[in-house]
Structures are given as structure tokens and as C-alpha cells.
VEXDREN-2710 file (C-alpha; in Angstrom, 1 decimal):
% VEXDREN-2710
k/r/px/py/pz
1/UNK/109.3/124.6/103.1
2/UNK/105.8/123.0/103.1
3/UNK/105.5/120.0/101.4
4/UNK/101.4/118.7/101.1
5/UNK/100.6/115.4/102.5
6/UNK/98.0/113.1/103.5
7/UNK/98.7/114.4/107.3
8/UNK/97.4/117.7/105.7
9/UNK/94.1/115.8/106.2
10/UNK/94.2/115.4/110.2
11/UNK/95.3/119.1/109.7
12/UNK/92.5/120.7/108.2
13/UNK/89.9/118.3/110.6
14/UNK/91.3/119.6/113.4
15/UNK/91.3/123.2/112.4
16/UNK/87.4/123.1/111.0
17/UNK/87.1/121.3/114.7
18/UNK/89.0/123.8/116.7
19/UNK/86.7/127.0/115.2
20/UNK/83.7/125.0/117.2
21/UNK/85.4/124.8/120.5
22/UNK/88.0/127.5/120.2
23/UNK/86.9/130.1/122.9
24/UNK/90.0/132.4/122.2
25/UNK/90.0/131.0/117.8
26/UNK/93.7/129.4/118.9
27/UNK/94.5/125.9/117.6
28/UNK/94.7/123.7/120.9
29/UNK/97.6/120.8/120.1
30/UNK/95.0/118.6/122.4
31/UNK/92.4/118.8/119.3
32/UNK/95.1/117.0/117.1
33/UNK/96.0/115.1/119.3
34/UNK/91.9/113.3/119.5
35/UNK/91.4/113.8/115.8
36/UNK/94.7/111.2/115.6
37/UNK/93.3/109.3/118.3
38/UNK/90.0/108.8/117.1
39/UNK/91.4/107.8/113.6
40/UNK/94.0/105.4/115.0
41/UNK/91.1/103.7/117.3
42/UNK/88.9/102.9/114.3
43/UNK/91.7/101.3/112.7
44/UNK/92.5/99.7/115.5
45/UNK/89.1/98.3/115.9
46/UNK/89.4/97.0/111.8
47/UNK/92.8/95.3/113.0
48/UNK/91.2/93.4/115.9
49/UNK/88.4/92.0/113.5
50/UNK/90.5/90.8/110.7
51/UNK/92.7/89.1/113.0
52/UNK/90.1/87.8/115.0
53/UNK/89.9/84.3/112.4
54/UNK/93.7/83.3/113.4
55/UNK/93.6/80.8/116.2
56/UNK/96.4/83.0/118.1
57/UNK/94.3/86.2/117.8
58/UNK/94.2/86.7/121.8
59/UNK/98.0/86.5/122.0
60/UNK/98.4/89.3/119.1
61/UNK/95.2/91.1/120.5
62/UNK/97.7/91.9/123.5
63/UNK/100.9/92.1/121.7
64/UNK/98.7/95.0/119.4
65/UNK/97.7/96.7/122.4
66/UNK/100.8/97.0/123.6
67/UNK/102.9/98.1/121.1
68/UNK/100.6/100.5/119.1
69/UNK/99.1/101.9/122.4
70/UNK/102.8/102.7/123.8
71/UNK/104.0/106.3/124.5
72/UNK/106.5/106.4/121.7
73/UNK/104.3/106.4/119.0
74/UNK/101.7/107.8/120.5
75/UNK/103.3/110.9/121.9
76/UNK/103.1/112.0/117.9
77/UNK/99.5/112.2/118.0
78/UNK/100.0/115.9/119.4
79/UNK/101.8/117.1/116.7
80/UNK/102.1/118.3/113.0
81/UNK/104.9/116.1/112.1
82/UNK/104.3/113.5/109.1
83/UNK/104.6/110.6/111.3
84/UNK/101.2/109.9/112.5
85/UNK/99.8/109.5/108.8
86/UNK/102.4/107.5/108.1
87/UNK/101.7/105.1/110.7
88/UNK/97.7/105.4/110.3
89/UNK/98.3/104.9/106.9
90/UNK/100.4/102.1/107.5
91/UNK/98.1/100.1/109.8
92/UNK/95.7/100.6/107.0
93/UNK/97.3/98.8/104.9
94/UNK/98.1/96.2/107.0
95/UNK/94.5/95.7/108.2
96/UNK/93.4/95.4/104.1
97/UNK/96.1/93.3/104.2
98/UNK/95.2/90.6/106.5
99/UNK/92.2/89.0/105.0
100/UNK/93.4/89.4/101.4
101/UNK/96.5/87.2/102.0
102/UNK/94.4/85.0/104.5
103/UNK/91.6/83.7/102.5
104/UNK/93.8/84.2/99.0
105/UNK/90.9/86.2/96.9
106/UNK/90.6/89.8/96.4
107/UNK/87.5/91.6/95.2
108/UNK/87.5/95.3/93.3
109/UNK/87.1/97.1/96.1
110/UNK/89.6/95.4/98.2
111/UNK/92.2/95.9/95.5
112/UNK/91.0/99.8/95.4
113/UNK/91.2/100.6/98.7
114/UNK/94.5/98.8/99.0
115/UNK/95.8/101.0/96.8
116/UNK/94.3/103.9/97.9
117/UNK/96.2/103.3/101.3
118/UNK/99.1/102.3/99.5
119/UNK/99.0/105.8/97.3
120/UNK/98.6/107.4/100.6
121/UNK/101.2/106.1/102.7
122/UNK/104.6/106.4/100.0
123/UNK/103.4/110.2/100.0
124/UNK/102.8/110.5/104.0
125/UNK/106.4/111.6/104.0
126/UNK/109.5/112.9/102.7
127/UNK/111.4/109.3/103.1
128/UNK/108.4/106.9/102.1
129/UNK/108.9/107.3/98.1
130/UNK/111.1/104.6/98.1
131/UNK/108.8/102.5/99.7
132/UNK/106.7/102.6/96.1
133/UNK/109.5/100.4/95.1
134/UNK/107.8/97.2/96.8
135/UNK/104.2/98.6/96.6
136/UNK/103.4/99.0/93.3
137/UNK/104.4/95.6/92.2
138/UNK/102.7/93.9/94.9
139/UNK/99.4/95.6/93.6
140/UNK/99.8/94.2/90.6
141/UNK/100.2/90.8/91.6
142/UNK/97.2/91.2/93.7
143/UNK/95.4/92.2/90.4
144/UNK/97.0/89.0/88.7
145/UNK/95.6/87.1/91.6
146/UNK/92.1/88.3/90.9
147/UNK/90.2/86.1/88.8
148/UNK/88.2/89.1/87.1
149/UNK/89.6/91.7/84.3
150/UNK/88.2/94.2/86.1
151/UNK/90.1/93.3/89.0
152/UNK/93.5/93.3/87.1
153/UNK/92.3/97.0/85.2
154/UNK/92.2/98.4/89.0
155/UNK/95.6/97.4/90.5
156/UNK/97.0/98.5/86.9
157/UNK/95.9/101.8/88.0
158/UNK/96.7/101.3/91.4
159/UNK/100.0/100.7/90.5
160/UNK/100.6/103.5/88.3
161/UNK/98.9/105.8/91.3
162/UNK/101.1/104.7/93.3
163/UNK/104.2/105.4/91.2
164/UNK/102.5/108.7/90.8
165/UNK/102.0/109.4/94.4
166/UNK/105.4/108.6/94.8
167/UNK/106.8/110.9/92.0
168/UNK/104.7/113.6/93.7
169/UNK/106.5/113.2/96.7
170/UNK/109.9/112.8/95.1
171/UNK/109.2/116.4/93.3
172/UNK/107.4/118.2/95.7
173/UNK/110.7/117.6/98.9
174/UNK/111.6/121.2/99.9
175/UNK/114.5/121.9/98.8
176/UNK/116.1/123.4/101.3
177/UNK/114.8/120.2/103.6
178/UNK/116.6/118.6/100.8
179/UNK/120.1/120.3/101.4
180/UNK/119.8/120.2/105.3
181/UNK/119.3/116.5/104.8
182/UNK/122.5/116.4/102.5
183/UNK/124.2/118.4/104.6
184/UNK/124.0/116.5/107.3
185/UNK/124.5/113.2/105.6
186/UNK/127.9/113.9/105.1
187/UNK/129.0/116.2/107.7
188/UNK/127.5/114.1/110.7
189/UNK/128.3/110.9/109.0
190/UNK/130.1/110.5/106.0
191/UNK/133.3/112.4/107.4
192/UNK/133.4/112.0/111.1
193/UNK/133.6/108.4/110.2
194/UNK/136.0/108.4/107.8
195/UNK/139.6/108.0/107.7
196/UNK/140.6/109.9/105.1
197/UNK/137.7/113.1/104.8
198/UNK/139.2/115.0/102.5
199/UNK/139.4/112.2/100.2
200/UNK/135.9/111.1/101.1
201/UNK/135.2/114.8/99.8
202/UNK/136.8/114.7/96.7
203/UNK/135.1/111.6/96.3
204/UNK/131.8/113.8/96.7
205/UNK/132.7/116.4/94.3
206/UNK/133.4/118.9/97.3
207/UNK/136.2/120.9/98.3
208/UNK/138.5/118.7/100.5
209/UNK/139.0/122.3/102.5
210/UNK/135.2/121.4/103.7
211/UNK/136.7/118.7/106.1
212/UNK/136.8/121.7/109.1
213/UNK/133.3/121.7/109.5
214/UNK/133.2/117.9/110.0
215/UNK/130.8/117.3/112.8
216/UNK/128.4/120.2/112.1
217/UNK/125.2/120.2/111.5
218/UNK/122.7/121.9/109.2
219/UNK/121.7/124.0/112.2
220/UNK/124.6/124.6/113.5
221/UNK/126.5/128.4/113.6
222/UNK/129.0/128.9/111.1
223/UNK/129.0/125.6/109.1
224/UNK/129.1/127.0/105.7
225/UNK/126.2/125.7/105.0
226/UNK/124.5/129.2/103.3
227/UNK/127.8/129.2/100.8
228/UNK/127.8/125.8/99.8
229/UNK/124.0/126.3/98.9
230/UNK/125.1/129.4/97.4
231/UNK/128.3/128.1/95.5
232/UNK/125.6/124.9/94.0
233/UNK/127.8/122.5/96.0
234/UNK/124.6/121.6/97.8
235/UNK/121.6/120.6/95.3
236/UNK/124.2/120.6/92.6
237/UNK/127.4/118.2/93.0
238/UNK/125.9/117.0/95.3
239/UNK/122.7/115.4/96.3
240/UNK/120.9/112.4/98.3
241/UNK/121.4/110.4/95.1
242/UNK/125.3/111.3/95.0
243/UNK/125.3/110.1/99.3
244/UNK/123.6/107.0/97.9
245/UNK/126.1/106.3/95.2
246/UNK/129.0/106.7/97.9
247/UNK/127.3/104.0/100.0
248/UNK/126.9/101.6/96.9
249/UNK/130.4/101.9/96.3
250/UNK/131.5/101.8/99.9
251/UNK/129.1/99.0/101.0
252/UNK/131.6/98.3/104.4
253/UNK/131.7/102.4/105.0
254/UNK/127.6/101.5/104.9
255/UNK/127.5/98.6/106.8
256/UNK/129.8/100.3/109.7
257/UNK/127.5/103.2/110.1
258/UNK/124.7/100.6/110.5
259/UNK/126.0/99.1/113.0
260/UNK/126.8/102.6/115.0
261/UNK/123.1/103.5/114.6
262/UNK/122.1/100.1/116.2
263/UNK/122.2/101.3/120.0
264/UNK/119.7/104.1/118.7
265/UNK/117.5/102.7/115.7
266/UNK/115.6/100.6/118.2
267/UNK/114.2/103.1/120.2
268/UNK/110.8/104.9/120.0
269/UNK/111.6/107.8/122.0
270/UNK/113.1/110.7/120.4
271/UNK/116.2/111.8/121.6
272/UNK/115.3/115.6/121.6
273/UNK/111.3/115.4/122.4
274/UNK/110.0/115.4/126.2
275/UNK/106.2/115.3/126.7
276/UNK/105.2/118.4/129.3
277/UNK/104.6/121.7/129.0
278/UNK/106.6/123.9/131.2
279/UNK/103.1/124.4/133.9
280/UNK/104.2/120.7/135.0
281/UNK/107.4/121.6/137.1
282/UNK/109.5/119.0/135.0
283/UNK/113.0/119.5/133.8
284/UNK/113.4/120.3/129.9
285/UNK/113.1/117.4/128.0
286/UNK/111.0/114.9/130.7
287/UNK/109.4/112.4/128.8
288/UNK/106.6/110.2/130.3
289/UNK/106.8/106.8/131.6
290/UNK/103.1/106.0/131.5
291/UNK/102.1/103.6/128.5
292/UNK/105.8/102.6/128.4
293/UNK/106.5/98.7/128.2
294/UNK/107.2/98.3/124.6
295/UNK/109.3/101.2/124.5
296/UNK/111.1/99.7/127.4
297/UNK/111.1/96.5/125.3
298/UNK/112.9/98.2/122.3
299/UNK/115.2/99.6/124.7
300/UNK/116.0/96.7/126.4
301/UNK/115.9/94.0/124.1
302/UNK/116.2/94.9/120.2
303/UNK/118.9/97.4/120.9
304/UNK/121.1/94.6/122.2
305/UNK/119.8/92.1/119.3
306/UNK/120.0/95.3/116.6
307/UNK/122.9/93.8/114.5
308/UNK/121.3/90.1/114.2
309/UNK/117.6/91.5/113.5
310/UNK/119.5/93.5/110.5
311/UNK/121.5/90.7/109.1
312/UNK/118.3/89.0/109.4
313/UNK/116.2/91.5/107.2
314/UNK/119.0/91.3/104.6
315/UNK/119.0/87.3/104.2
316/UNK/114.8/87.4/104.6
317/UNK/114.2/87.7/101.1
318/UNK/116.4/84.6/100.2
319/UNK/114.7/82.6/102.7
320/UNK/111.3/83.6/102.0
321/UNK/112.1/82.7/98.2
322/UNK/113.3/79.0/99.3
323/UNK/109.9/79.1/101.2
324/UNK/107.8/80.5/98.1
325/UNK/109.4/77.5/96.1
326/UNK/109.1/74.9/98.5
327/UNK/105.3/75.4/99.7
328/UNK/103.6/76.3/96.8
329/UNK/100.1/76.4/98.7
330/UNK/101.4/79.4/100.5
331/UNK/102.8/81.7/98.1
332/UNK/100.5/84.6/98.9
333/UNK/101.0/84.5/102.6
334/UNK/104.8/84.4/101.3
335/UNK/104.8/87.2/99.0
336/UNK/103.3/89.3/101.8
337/UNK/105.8/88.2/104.3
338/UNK/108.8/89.3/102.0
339/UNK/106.4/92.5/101.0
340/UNK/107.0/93.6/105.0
341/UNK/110.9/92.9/105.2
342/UNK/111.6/94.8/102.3
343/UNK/109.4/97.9/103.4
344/UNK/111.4/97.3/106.7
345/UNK/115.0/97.2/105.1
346/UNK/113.7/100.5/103.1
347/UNK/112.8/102.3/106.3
348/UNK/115.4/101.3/108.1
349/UNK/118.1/102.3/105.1
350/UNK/116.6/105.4/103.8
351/UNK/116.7/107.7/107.1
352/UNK/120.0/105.9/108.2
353/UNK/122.0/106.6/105.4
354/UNK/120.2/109.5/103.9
355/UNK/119.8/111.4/106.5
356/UNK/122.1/112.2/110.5
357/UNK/119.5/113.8/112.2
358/UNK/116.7/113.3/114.4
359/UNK/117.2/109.7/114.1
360/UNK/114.7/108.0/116.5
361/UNK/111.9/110.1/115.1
362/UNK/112.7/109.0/111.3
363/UNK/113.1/105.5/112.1
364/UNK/110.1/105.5/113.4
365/UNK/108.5/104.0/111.0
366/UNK/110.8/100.9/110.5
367/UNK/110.2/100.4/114.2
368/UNK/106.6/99.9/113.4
369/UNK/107.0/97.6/110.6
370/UNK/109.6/95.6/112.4
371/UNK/106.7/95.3/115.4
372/UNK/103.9/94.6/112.3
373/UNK/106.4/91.6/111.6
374/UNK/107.4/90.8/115.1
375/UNK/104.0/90.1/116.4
376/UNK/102.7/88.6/113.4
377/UNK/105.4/85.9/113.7
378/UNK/104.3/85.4/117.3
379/UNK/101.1/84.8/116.2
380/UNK/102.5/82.3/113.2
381/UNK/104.6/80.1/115.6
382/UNK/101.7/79.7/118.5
383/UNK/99.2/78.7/115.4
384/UNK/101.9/76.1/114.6
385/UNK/102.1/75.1/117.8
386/UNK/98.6/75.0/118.6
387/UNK/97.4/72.9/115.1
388/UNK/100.7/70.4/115.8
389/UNK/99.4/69.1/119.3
END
């Protein structure tokens, strides 16, 4: 069930690491834990300098620190899940960002390492793919921005490594990953919503018989999972692009389940996930409250403003267009602003309706975005305020 990613990277650092400090030649999680760490502090560092020009940079300095430094994203670090190269990766790309819509030029190697990052981040993980979607074409506007062929050649071939990167990933899911996600989809979604499951199954090309294990999961005993897999029900009728489908054509049924993953979505501690070992004399599952603030900030605050923030992200593009029509000096810094909503919306839409497990830890990623955007529109508004006095 191994799918290769960039995280395969941190991986194979840490292990070459661990065989120089190993006493016993086990892998100690704490040695992939500081290989993260010392990644995610150079980018941080590259982050601090590029936004060191804006005249709010103090302000977002602090925000930064707050947010990327809290526990809940973090407490990843010391694991071999995909999500800390996806948010490295990420805050790669953001920090390559920064000057290039800034200062409005790009050189070659600004619009090759962009897409190198770029390439890197829509293969970090299983649900990033769809992220290529917005990607790819913003390298090649960033290559029509250019003023040199050269520059245009290399986001044409960013672009199209990108795509690739992305039809690697795409190919390369496991596939029984692939069914569990199904699976799950529309037993711990679909049907325990529904009014009418065995319709709703029908609908799916399934047996409307199916209904009784409504509620179970992929892990769960005797959910008939194995038969359905067996039978080609799963990976055959039916498939992440047939739960997609049933959501196009049920936009409502979509919107609904939204709006029940709101009180959830917002928060950056998994529900499942504490972080002590056993030696500590905590209870199963005690997570830490050190380094805490944002996540009590999520908690707190977005969960309750969750269904406004989404309607939000869905009308952004239509008022960042007005805005890309009506100042025309700014259509870079534009672009890019509509560029992050959209990667939001996709990480926000892709684990929620593809997917009914481990939720906190697959929306991970749109929580980071959404803070990416959050700050950087603090920053935007005290600039504004600061240039009109």
C-alpha cells in the first residue's frame, strides 16, 4: 500500500541520520521529528525575508510565528504521514511566491524553482492531484509574464511537470487506499445522511441490500467490505469519480454535508492522535497544550464562523475577477490572491467529500492555506491603513 512521495525524502534523511546515532540500529521517531524541524526552520527563515519589504511585516512576523509554530501542525513532524511535505512544500511555494507577485518580474530560475515546488507539492499526497488544476496554469502565466522566451520555454515545462507529477500521483494511489476511501465515502456519509439509502445506492450502481452496513467503516468488523472488493463493486461500479458525480448532481446533498463537517474542518488537532508515549502517565489519547493558541484560535473562532468563511471561498473568485478588471495595476497580486482560494476550496472539497475519515488530519492542509490567506489579508488591510494616514 506504499505510494512514493516527496516525504520519502525526509524519510531516507532521517534513516542515513539515524545509522550515525543509532546505538541499538532502531529508527528513533525524535530523528524525524528534527530532520522536519530543521527543514521547516529554513523555510521559515526564507518566509521572514521575503516578507520583510511589506510595511506590515512585524504584524505577519507574529501572526507566522504563531500559526506555523502551533502544536497542531507541528505534532506531524514526528511521523511518516504525508502531511509534513505537504505543508513544507507548501510554504515553499508560498515563500517563491511572495517576491514574484510583489515586485511583478520573474527570472528563469524563479520560474524553475516555482515549479519545482509546485511538481512537488500536488504529488506530496494522495488528495493534492487536484490541486495541479490551479497550478499548472498559473505557471504558465508566470512564464507569459516573463519578458524572455526562455522564461516562457521553462514554465511550459513546468507546467507539463506538474501535470505529470500529478498523473503520477493519480496512478500510483493504492488501491486498496483507494476502496477504503470509497468505502467510507458512502457508508459514513453518503447513506447515513440520506433519506432514502437504498435509492442513494441504486443511484451508485450498488445493491440497495448494502444499506445495513450504513455507518460502517472501512475498518470496521463485518462491513462487507472484502466482498464488495471481491464482487468489483468497489474499484469497479464504483469509484471516487462515481462519489463525485453523485455530489455534482446532488449539489444540496453536498452543501449539507459541508455544513456538518464545519464544527470539525476548523480544527488542527486530530481527533484520534494524542502526543505521549505511555512512560508519561497520561490517559490514551492526551494531547498537549503547549504551543496551543492558534489551535485554540481555530477552535474557538473559525469553527463558529465555518459556514461564512465557506460561502466566502465560493463567491472569492467572482470578487477577485471584479477586482482584476477594475485595478488593472494589480492584476498579478490578484491572480495570486484567487490562485490561494481556489487551492483552499480544493483542499477543503477533496477530503470532505471524497473521503469520511480522519478528517482533521486530511483537512489539514486547507487549514494551512486558509491561515496563508488569513494572515496575509491582515497584513493587506494594516498596509492600507498605514499608507492612508
Amino acid at each position: 500500500m506504499e505510494q512514493a512521495t516527496p516525504e520519502y525524502i525526509f524519510v531516507g534523511t532521517a534513516v542515513l541520520i539515524n545509522k550515525a546515532v543509532s546505538k541499538d540500529g532502531k529508527l528513533d521517531i525524535v530523528v524525524m521529528g528534527v530532520v522536519h524541524a530543521v527543514v521547516f526552520l529554513a523555510v521559515f527563515a526564507w518566509l521572514l525575508r521575503v516578507t520583510q519589504p511589506f510595511s506590515a511585516h512585524r504584524l505577519l512576523w507574529v501572526f507566522m510565528l504563531l500559526a506555523l509554530t502551533d502544536v497542531g501542525y507541528t505534532a506531524y513532524w514526528n511521523s511518516f504521514y504525508a502531511e509534513p511535505a505537504s505543508h513544507i512544500l507548501f510554504l515553499l511555494l508560498l515563500a517563491e511566491s511572495m517576491p514574484i507577485f510583489r515586485e511583478e518580474r520573474i527570472s528563469d530560475v524563479q520560474i524553475a524553482r516555482w515549479s519545482l515546488w509546485a511538481a512537488l507539492w500536488v504529488d506530496a499526497k494522495s488528495s493534492n492531484f487536484p490541486l495541479a488544476v490551479v497550478v499548472a496554469p498559473l505557471a504558465l502565466r508566470l512564464g507569459w509574464f516573463g519578458k524572455t522566451r526562455s522564461t516562457k520555454v521553462l514554465a511550459a515545462l513546468g507546467a507539463a511537470a506538474i501535470v505529470i507529477s500529478a498523473a503520477v500521483n493519480m496512478a500510483t494511489r493504492p488501491k486498496p487506499l483507494q476502496n477504503a476511501t470509497v468505502y467510507d465515502a458512502v457508508f459514513l456519509a453518503i447513506l447515513p445522511e440520506s433519506k432514502n439509502p437504498a435509492a442513494d445506492l441504486t443511484a451508485l450502481g450498488l445493491d440497495p441490500l448494502l444499506v445495513k452496513f450504513s455507518g460502517k467503516g472501512a475498518w470496521s468488523p463485518d462491513n462487507g467490505f472484502d466482498d464488495m472488493v471481491k464482487s468489483g463493486a468497489l474499484g469497479g461500479r464504483i469509484t471516487s469519480a462515481s462519489v463525485g458525480r453523485f455530489y455534482l448532481s446532488h449539489p444540496l446533498r453536498a452543501w449539507r454535508h459541508a455544513k456538518r463537517m464545519v464544527p470539525v474542518a476548523f480544527s488542527l488537532r486530530p481527533e484520534w492522535c494524542g502526543n505521549f508515549e505511555q512512560a508519561a502517565g497520561l490517559p490514551p489519547g492526551a494531547r498537549s497544550r503547549a504551543f496551543g493558541l492558534w489551535s485554540e484560535f481555530h477552535q474557538r473562532y473559525l469553527s463558529r464562523w465555518g459556514k461564512p468563511i465557506l460561502i466566502l471561498l465560493l463567491i472569492a473568485p467572482l470578487i477577485l475577477k471584479l477586482a482584476w478588471i477594475r485595478v488593472p495595476s494589480a492584476r498579478l497580486q490578484v491572480e495570486f490572491g484567487a490562485a490561494l482560494c481556489l487551492c483552499c476550496l480544493i483542499a477543503f472539497l477533496v477530503p470532505v467529500l471524497g473521503d469520511a475519515w480522519d478528517n482533521v488530519k486530511h483537512l489539514s492542509l486547507f487549514n494551512l492555506i486558509l491561515d496563508a490567506g488569513l494572515i496575509s489579508a491582515v497584513g493587506l488591510f494594516w498596509s492600507w491603513v498605514d499608507e492612508s494616514q
